[in-house]
Biopython code that builds the backbone (N, CA, C, O; Angstrom):
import numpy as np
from Bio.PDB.StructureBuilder import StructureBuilder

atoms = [
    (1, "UNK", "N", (93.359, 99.155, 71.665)),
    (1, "UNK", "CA", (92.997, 99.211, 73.061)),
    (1, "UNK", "C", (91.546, 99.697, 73.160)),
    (1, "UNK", "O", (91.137, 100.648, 72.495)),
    (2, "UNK", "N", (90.907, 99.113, 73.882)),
    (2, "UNK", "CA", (89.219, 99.582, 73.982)),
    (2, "UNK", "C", (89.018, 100.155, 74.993)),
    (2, "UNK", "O", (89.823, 100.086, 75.921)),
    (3, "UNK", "N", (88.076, 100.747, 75.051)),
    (3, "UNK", "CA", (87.986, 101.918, 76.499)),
    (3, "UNK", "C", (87.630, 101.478, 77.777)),
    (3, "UNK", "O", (87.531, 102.116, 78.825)),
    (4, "UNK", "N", (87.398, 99.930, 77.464)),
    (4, "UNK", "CA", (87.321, 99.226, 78.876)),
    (4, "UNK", "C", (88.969, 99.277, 79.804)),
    (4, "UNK", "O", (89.317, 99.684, 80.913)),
    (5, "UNK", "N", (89.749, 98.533, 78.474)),
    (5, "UNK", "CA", (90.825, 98.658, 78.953)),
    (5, "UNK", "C", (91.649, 99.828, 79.249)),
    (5, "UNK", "O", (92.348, 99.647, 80.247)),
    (6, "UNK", "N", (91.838, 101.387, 78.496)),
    (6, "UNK", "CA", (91.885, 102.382, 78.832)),
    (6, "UNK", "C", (91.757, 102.710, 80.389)),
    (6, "UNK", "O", (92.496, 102.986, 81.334)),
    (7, "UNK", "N", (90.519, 102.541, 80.144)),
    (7, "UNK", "CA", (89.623, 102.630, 81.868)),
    (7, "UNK", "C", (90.245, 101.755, 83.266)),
    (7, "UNK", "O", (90.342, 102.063, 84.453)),
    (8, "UNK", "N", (90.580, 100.598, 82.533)),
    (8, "UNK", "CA", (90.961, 100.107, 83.828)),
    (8, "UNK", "C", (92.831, 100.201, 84.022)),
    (8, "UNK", "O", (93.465, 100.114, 85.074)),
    (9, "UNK", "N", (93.268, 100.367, 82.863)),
    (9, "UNK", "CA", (94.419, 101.306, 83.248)),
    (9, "UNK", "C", (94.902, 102.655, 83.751)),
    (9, "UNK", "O", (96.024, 102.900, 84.195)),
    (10, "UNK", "N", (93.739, 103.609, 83.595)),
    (10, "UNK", "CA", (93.567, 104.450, 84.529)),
    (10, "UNK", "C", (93.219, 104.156, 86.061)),
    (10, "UNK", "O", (93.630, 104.821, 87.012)),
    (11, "UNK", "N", (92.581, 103.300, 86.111)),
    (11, "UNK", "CA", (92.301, 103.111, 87.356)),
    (11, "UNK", "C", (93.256, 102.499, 88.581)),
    (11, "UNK", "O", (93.287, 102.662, 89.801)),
    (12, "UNK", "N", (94.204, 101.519, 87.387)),
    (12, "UNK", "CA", (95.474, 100.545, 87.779)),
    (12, "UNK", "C", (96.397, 101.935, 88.095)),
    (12, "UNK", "O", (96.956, 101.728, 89.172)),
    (13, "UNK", "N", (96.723, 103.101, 87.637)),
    (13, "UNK", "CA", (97.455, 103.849, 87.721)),
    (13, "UNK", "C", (97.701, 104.826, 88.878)),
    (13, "UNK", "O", (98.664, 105.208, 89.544)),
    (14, "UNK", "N", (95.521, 105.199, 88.759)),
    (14, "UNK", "CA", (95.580, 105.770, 90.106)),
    (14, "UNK", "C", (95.385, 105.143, 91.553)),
    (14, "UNK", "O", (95.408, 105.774, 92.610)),
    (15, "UNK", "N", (95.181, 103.731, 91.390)),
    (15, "UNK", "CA", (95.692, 102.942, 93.000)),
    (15, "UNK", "C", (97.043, 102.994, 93.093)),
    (15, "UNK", "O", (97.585, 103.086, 94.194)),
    (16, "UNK", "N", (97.938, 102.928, 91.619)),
    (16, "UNK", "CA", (99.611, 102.494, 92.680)),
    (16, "UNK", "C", (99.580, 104.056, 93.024)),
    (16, "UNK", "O", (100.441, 104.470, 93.800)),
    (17, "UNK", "N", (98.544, 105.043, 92.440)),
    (17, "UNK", "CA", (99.451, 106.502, 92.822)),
    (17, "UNK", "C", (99.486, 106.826, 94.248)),
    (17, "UNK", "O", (100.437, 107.366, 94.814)),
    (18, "UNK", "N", (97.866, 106.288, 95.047)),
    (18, "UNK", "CA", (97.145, 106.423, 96.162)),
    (18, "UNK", "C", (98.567, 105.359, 97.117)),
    (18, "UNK", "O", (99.248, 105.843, 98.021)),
    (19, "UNK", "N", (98.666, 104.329, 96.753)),
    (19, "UNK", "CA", (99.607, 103.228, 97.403)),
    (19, "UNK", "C", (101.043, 104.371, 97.436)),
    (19, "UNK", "O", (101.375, 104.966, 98.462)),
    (20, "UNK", "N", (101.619, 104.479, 96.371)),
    (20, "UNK", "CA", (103.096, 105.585, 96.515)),
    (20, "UNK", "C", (102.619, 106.641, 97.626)),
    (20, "UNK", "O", (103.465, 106.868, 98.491)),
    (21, "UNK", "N", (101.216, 107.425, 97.759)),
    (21, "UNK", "CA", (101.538, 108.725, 98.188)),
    (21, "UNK", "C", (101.187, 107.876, 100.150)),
    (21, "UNK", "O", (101.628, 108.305, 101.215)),
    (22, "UNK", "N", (100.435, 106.848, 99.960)),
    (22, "UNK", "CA", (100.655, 106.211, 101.579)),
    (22, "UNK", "C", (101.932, 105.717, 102.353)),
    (22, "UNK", "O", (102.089, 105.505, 103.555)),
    (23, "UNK", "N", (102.953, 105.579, 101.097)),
    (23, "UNK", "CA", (104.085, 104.880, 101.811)),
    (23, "UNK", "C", (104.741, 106.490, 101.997)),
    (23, "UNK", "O", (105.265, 106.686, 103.093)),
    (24, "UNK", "N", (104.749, 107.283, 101.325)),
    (24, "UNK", "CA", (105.667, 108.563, 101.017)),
    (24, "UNK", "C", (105.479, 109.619, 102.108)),
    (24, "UNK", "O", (106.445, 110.190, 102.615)),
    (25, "UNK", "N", (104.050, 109.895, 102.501)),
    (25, "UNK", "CA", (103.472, 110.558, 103.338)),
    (25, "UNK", "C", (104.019, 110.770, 104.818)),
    (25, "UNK", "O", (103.565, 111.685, 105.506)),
    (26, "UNK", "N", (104.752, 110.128, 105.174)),
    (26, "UNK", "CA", (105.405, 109.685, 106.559)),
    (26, "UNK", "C", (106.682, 110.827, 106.447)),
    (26, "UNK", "O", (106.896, 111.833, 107.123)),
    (27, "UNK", "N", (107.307, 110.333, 105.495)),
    (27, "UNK", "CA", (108.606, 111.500, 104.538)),
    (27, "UNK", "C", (108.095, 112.887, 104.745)),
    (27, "UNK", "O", (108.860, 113.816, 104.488)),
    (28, "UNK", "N", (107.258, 113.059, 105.048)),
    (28, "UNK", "CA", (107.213, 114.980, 104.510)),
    (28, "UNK", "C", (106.657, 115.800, 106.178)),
    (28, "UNK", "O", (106.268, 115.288, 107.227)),
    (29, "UNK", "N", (106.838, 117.109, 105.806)),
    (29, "UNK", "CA", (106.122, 117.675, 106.894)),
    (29, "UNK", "C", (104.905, 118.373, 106.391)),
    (29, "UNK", "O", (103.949, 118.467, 107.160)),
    (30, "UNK", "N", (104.808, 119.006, 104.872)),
    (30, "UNK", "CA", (103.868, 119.717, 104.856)),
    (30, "UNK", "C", (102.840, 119.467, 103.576)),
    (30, "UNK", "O", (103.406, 119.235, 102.508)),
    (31, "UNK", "N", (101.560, 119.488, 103.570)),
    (31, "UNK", "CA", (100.787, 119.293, 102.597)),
    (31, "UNK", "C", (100.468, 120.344, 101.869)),
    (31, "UNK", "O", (99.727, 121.153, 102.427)),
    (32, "UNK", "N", (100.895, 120.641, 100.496)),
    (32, "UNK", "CA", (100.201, 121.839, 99.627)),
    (32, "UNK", "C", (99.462, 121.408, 98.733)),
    (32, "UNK", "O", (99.679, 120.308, 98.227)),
    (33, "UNK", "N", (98.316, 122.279, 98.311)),
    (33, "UNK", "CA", (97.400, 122.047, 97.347)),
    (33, "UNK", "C", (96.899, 123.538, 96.795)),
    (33, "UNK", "O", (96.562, 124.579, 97.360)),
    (34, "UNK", "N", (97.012, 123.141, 95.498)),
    (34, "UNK", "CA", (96.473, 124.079, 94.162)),
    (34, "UNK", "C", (95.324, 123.642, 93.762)),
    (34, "UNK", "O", (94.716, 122.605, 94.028)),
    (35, "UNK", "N", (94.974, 124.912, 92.808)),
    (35, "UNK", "CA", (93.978, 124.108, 92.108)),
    (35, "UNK", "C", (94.488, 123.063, 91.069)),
    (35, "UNK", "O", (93.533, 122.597, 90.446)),
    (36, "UNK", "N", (95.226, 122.745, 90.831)),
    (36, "UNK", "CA", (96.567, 122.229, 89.194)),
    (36, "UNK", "C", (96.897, 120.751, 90.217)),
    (36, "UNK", "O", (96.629, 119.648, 89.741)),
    (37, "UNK", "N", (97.346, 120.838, 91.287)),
    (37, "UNK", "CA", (98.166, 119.892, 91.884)),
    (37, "UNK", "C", (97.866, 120.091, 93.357)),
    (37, "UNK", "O", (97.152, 120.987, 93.806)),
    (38, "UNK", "N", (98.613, 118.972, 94.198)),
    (38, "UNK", "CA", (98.682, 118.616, 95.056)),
    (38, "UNK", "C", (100.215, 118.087, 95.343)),
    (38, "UNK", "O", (100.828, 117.416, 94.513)),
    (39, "UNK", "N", (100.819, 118.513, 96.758)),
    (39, "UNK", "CA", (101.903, 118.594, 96.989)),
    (39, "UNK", "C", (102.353, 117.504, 98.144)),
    (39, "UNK", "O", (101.462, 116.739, 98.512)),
    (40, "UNK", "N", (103.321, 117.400, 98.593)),
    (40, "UNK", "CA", (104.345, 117.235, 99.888)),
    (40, "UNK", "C", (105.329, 117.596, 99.683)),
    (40, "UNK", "O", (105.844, 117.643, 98.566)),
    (41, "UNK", "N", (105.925, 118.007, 100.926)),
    (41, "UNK", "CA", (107.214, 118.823, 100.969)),
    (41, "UNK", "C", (107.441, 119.108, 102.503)),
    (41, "UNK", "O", (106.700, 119.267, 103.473)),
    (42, "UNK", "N", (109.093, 119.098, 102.238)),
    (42, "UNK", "CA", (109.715, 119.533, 103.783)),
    (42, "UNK", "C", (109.868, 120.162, 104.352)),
    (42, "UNK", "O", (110.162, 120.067, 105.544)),
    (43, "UNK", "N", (109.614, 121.778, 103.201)),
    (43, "UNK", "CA", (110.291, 123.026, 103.233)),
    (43, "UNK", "C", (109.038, 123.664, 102.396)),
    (43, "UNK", "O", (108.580, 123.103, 101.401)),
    (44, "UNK", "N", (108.607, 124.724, 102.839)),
    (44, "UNK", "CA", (107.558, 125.564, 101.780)),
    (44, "UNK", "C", (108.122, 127.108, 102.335)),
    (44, "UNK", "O", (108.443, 127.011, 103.520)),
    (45, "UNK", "N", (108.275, 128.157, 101.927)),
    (45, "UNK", "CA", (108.634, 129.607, 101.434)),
    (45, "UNK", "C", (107.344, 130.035, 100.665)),
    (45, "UNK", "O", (107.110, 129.855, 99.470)),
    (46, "UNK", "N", (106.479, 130.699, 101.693)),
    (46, "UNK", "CA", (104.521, 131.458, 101.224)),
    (46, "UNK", "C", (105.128, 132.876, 101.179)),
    (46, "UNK", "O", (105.664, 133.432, 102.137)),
    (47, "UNK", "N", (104.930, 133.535, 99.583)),
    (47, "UNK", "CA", (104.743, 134.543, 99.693)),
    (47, "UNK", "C", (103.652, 135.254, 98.866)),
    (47, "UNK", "O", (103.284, 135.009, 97.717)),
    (48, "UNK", "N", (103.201, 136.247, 99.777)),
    (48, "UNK", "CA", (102.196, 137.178, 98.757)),
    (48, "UNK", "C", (102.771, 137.998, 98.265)),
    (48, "UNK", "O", (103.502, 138.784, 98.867)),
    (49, "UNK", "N", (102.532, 137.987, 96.895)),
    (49, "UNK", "CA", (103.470, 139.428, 95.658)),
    (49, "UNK", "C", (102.149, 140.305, 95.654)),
    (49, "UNK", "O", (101.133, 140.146, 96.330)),
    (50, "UNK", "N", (102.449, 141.306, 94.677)),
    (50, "UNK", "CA", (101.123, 141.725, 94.254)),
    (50, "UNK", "C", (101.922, 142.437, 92.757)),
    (50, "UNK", "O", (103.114, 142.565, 92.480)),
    (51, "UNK", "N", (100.924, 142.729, 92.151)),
    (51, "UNK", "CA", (100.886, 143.053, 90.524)),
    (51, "UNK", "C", (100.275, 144.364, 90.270)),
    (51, "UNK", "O", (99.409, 144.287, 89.398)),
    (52, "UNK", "N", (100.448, 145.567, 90.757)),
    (52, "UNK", "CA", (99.447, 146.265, 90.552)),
    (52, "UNK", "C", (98.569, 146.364, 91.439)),
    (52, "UNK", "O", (98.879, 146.569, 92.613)),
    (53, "UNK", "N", (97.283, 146.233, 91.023)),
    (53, "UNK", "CA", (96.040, 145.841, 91.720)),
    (53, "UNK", "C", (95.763, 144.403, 92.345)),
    (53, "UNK", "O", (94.985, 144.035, 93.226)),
    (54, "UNK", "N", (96.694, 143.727, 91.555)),
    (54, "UNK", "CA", (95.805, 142.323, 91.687)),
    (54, "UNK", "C", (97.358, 141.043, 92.995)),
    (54, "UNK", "O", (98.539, 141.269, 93.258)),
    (55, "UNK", "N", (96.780, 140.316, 93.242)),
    (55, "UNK", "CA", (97.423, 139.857, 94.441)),
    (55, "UNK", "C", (97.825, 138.537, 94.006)),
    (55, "UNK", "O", (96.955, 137.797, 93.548)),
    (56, "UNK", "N", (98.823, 138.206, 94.072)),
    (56, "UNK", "CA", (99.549, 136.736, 93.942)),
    (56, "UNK", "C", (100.305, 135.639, 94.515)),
    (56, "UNK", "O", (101.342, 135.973, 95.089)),
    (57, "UNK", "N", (99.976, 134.218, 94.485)),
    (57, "UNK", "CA", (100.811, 133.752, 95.499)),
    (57, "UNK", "C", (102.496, 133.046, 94.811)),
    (57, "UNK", "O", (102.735, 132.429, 93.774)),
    (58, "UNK", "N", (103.080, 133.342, 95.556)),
    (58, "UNK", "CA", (104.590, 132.809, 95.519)),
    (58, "UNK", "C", (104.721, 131.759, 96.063)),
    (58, "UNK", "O", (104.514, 131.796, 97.276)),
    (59, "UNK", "N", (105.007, 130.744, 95.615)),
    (59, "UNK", "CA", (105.360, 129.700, 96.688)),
    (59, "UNK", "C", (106.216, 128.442, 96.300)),
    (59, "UNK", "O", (105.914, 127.638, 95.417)),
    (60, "UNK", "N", (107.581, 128.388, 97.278)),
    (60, "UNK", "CA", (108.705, 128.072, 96.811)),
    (60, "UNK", "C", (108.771, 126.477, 97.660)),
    (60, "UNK", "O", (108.817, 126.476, 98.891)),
    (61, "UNK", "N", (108.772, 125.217, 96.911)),
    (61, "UNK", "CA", (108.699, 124.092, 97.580)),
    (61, "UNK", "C", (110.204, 123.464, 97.617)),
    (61, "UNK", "O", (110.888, 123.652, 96.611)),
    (62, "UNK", "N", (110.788, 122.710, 98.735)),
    (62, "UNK", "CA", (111.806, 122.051, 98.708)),
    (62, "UNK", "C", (111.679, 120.274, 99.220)),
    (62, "UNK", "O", (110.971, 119.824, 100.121)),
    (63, "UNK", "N", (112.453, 119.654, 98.463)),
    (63, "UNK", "CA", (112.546, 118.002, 98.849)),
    (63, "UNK", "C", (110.748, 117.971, 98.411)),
    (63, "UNK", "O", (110.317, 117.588, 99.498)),
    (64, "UNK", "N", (109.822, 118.092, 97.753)),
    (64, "UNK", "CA", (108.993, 117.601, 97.482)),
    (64, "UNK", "C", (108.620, 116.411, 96.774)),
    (64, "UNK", "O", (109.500, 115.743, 96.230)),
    (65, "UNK", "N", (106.801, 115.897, 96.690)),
    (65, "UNK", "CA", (106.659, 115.087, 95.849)),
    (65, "UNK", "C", (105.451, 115.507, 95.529)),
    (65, "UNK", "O", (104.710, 116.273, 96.145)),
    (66, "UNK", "N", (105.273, 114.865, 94.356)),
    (66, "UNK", "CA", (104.002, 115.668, 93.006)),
    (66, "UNK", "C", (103.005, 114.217, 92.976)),
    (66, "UNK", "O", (103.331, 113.043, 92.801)),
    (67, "UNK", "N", (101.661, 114.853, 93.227)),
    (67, "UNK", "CA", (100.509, 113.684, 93.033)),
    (67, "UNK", "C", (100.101, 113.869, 91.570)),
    (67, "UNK", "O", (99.088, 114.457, 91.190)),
    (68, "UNK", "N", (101.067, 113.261, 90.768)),
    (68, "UNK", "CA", (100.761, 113.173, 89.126)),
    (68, "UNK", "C", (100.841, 112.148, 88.697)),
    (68, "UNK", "O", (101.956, 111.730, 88.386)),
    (69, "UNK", "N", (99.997, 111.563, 88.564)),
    (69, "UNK", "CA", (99.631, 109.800, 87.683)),
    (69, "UNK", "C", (100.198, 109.771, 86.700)),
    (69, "UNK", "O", (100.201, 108.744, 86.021)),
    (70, "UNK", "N", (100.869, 110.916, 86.314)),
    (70, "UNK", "CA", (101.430, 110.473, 84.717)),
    (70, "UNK", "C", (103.320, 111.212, 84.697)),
    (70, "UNK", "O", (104.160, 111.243, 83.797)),
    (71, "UNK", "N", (103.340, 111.600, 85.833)),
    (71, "UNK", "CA", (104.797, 111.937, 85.970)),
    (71, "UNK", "C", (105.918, 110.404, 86.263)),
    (71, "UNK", "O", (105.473, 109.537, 87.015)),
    (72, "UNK", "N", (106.888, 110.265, 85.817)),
    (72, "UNK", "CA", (107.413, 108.851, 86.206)),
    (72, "UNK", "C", (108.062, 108.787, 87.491)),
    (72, "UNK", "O", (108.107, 107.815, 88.244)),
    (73, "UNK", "N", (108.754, 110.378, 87.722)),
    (73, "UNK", "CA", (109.532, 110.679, 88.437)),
    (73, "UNK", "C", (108.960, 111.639, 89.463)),
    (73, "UNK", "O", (109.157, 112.835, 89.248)),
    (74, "UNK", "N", (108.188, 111.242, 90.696)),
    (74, "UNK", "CA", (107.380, 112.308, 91.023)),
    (74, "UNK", "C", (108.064, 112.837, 92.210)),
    (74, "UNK", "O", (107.458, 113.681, 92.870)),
    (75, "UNK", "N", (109.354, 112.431, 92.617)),
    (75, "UNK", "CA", (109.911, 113.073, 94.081)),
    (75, "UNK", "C", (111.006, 113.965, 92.814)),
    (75, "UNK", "O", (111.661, 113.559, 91.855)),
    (76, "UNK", "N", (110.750, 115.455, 93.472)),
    (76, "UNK", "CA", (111.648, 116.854, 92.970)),
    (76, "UNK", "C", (112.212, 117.560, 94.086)),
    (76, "UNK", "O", (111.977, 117.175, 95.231)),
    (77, "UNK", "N", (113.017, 118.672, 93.830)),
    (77, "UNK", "CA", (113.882, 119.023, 94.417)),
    (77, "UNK", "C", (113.750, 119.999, 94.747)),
    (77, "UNK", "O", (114.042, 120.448, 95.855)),
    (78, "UNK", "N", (113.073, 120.780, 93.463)),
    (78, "UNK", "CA", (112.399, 122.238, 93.835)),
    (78, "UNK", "C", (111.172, 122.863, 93.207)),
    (78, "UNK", "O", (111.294, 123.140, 92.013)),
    (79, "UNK", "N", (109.732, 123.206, 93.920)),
    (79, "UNK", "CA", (108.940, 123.066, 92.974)),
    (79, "UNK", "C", (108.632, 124.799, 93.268)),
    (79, "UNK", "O", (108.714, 125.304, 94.388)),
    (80, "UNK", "N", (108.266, 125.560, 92.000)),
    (80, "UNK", "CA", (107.776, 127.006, 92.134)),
    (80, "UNK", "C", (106.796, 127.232, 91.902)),
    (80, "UNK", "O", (106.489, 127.187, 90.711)),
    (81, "UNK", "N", (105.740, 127.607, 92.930)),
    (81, "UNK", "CA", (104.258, 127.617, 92.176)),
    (81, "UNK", "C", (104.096, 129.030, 91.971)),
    (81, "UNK", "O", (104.618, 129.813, 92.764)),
    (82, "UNK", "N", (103.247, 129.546, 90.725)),
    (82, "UNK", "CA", (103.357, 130.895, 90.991)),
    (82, "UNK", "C", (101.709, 131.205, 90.737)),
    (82, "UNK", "O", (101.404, 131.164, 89.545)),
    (83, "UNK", "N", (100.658, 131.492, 91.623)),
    (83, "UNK", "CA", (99.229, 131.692, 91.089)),
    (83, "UNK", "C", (98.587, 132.727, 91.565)),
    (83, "UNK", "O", (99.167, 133.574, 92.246)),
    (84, "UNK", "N", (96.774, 132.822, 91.145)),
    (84, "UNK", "CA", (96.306, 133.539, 91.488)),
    (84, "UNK", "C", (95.473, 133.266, 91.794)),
    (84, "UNK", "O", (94.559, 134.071, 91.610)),
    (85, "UNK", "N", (95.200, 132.184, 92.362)),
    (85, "UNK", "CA", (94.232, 130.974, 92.812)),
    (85, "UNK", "C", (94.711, 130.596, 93.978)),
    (85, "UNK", "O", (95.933, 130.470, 94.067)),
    (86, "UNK", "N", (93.773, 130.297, 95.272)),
    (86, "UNK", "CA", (94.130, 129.729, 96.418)),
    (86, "UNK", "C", (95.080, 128.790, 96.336)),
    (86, "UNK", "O", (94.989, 127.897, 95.494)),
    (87, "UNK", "N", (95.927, 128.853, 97.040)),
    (87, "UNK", "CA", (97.209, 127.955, 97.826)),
    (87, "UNK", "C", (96.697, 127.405, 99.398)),
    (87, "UNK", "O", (96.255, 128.181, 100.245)),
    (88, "UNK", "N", (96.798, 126.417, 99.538)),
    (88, "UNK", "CA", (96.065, 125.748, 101.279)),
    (88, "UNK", "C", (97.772, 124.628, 101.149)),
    (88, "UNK", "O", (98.146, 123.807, 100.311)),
    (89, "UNK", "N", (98.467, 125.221, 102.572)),
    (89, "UNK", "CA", (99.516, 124.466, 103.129)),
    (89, "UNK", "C", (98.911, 124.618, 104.785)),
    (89, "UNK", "O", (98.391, 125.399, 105.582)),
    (90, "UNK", "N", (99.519, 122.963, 104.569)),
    (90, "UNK", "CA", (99.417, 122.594, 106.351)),
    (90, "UNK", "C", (100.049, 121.537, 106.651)),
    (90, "UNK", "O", (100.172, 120.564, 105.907)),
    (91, "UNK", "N", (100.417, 121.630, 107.568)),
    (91, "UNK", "CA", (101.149, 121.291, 108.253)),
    (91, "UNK", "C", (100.953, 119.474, 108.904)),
    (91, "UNK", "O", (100.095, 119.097, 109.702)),
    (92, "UNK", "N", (101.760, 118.845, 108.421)),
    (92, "UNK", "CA", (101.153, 116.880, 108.628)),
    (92, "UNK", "C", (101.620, 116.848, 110.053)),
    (92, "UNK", "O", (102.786, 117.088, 110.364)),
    (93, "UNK", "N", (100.795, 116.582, 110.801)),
    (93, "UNK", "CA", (100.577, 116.262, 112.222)),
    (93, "UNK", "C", (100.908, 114.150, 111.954)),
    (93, "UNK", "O", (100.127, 113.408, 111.359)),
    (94, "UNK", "N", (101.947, 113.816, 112.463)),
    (94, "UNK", "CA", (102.864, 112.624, 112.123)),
    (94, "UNK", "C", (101.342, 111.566, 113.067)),
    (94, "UNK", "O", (100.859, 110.622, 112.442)),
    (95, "UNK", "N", (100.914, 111.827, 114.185)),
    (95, "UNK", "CA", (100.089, 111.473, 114.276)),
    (95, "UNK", "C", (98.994, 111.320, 114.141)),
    (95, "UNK", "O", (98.279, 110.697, 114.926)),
    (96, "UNK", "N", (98.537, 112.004, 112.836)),
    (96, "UNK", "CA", (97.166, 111.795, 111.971)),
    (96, "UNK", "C", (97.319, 111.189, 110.839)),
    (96, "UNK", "O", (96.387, 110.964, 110.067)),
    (97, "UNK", "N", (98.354, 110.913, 110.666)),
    (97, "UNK", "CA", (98.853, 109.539, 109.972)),
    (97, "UNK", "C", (98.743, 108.624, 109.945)),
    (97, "UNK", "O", (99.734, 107.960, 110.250)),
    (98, "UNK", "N", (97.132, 107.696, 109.464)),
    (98, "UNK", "CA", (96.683, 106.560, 110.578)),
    (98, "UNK", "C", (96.213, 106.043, 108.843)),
    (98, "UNK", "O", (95.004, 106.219, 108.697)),
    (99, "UNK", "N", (96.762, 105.576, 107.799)),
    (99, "UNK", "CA", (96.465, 104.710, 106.637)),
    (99, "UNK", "C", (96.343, 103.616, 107.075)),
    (99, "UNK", "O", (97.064, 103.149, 107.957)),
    (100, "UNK", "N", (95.023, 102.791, 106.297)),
    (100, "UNK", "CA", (94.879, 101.430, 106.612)),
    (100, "UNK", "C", (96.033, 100.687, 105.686)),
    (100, "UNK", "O", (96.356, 101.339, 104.692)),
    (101, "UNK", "N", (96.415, 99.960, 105.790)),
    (101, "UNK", "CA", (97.528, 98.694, 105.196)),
    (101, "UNK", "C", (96.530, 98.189, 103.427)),
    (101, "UNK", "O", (96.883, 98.357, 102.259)),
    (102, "UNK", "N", (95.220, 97.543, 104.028)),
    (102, "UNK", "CA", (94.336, 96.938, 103.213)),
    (102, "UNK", "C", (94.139, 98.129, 102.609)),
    (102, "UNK", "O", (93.222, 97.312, 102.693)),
    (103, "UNK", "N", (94.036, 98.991, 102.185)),
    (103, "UNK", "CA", (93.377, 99.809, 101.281)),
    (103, "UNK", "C", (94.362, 99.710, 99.847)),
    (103, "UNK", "O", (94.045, 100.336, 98.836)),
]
sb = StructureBuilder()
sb.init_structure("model")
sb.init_model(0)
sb.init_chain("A")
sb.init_seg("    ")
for serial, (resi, resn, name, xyz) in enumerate(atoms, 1):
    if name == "N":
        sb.init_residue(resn, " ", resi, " ")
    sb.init_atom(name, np.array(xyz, "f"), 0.0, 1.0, " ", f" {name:<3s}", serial, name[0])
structure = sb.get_structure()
């Protein structure tokens, strides 16, 4: 395999991923993002722990789906993030939901 082709199988991979997360997106209520990943989900549980000194986020996902190009199976059931790195959840407003078809 040559790195042209490599390349354009990466690329083949990440349009159907962009195409899955446009049809899927409608399905969820809430958007999470890590630094590691990127989320949807129906159900999110935010908590701040702390360690001592230092501060952590908890955060418990339900009915989700995982933006991973290389997962086969990317709708889960329960996802646990546990970091120390910003967490950003919000909330999908059903009417800002405006994907073009052609893309």
């Amino acid at each position: 395999m040559s790195a042209e082709d490599l390349d354009n199988y990466e690329t083949d991979a990440e349009l159907a991923l962009y195409k899955e997360y446009r049809d899927v997106i409608k399905l969820f209520t809430y958007v999470v993002e890590t630094e590691r990943r990127f989320y949807l989900a129906n159900k999110v549980d935010f908590n701040v722990r702390s360690a001592g000194q230092d501060v952590y986020f908890d955060v418990q996902l339900s009915d989700a789906w995982v933006w991973d190009v290389y997962r086969s199976n990317r709708f889960v059931k329960n996802v646990r993030i546990v970091t120390f790195k910003d967490v950003n959840v919000e909330e999908v407003q059903k009417s800002d939901i405006d994907i073009p078809d052609g893309i």
